[in-house]
C-alpha positions in Angstrom: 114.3 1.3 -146.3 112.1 -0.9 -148.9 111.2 -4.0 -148.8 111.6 -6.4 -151.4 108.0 -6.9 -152.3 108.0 -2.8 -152.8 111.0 -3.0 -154.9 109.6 -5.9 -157.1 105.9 -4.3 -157.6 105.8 -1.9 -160.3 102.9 -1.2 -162.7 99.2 -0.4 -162.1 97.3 -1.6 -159.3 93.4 -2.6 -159.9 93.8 -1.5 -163.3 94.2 2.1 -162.4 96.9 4.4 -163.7 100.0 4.6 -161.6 101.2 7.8 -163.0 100.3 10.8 -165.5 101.7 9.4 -168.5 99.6 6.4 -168.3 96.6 8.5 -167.5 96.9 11.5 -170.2 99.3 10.2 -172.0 102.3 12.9 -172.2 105.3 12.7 -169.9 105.4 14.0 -166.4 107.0 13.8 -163.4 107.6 9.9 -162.4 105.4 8.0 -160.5 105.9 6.9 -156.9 106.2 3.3 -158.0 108.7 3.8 -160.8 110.4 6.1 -158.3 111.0 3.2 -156.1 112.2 0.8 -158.6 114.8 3.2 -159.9 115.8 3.8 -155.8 115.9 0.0 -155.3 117.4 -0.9 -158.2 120.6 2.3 -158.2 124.3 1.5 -157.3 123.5 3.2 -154.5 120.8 1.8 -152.7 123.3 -1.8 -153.7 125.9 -0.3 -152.0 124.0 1.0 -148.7 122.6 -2.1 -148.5 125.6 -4.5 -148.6 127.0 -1.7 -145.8 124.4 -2.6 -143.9 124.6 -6.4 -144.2 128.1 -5.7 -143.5 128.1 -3.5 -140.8 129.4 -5.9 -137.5 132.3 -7.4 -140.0 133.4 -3.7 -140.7 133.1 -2.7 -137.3 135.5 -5.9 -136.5 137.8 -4.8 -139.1 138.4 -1.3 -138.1 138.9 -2.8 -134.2 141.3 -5.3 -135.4 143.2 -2.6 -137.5 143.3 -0.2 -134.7 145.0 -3.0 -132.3 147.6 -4.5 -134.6 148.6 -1.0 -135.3 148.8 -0.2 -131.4 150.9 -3.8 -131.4 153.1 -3.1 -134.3 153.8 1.0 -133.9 155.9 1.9 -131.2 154.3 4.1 -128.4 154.5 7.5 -129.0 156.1 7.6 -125.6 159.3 5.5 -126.2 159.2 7.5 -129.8 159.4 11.2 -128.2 161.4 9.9 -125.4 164.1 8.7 -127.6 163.3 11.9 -130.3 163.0 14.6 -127.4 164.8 17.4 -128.6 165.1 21.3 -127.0 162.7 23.8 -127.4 165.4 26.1 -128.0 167.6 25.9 -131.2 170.9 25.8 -130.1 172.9 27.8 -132.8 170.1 30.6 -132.3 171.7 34.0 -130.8 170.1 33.9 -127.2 171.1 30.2 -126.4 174.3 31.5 -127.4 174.3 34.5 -125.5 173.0 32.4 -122.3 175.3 29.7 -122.6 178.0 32.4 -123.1 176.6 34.1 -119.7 176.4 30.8 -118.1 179.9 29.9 -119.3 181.3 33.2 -118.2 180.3 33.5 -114.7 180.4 29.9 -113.4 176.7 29.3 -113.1 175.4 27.0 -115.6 175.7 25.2 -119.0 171.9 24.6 -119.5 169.9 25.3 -122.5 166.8 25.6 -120.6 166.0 29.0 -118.9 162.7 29.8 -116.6 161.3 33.1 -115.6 159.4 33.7 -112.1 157.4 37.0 -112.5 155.0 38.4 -109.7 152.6 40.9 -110.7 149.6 42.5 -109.2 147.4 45.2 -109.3 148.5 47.5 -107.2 152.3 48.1 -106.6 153.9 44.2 -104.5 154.2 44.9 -101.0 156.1 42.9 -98.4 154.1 40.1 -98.5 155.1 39.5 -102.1 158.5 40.1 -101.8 158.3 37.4 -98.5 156.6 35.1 -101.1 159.1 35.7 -103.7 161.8 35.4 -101.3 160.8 31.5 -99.7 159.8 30.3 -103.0 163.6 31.2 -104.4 164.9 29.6 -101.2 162.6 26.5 -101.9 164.2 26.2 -105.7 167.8 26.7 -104.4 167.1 23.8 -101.9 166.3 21.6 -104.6 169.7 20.7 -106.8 168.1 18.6 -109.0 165.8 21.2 -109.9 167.7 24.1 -111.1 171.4 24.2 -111.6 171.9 27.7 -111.7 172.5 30.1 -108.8 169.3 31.7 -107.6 169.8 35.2 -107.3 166.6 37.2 -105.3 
């Protein structure tokens, strides 16, 4: 950034040309000095500096903004919790078809429907099907957990 002194000092210095208009008398590129008065002297240069005169009040003000708006908004937690909808649309054919299912053979009247799938690279053996087996015995012990009737 300039100084003021180099912003205010414009013209020759020692009675020497300070660019090559002055010197041969047809128009040129501009001279450092007259360079720097038109920098120091833009809207620009008034703008970057007030910023930077500025700079811990703005800082203040965007702190303060971003804590009266975490005062005034509601969490986003007590917003989803009392916006929570399914994943699922209800009216769409398969929550239909699986509260239908549900409905039909006594099991369930849930909307929400997980999938356990073992897979491997060679064909499962006994020790996944001994896996698969305590883990469906470990979700059927839970009630809270799934309300349907494990079947293995």
């Amino acid at each position: 950034m300039h100084s003021a002194r180099s912003c205010a000092s414009s013209g020759s210095h020692h009675g020497k040309p300070n660019n090559a208009s002055e010197f041969t008398g047809r128009s040129f590129t501009p001279s450092v000095n007259s360079l720097m008065h038109h920098q120091c002297h833009s809207p620009s240069s008034r703008t970057a500096r007030t910023i930077r005169r500025l700079a811990v009040p703005i800082l203040l003000l965007w702190v303060g903004v971003a804590a009266l708006t975490n005062i005034v908004a509601p969490q986003l937690e007590v917003v989803g919790a009392a916006r929570s909808v399914s994943l699922n649309a209800a009216d769409s054919p398969s929550i239909q078809a699986m509260r239908h299912i549900g409905e039909k053979f006594n099991e369930f009247d849930s909307d929400s429907a997980a999938m356990i799938v073992l897979e491997g690279d060679h064909p499962l053996g006994a020790d996944a099907h001994h896996f698969y087996d305590s883990l469906v015995q470990r979700l059927a012990q839970d009630p809270g957990l799934c309300d349907a009737q494990l079947q293995g």
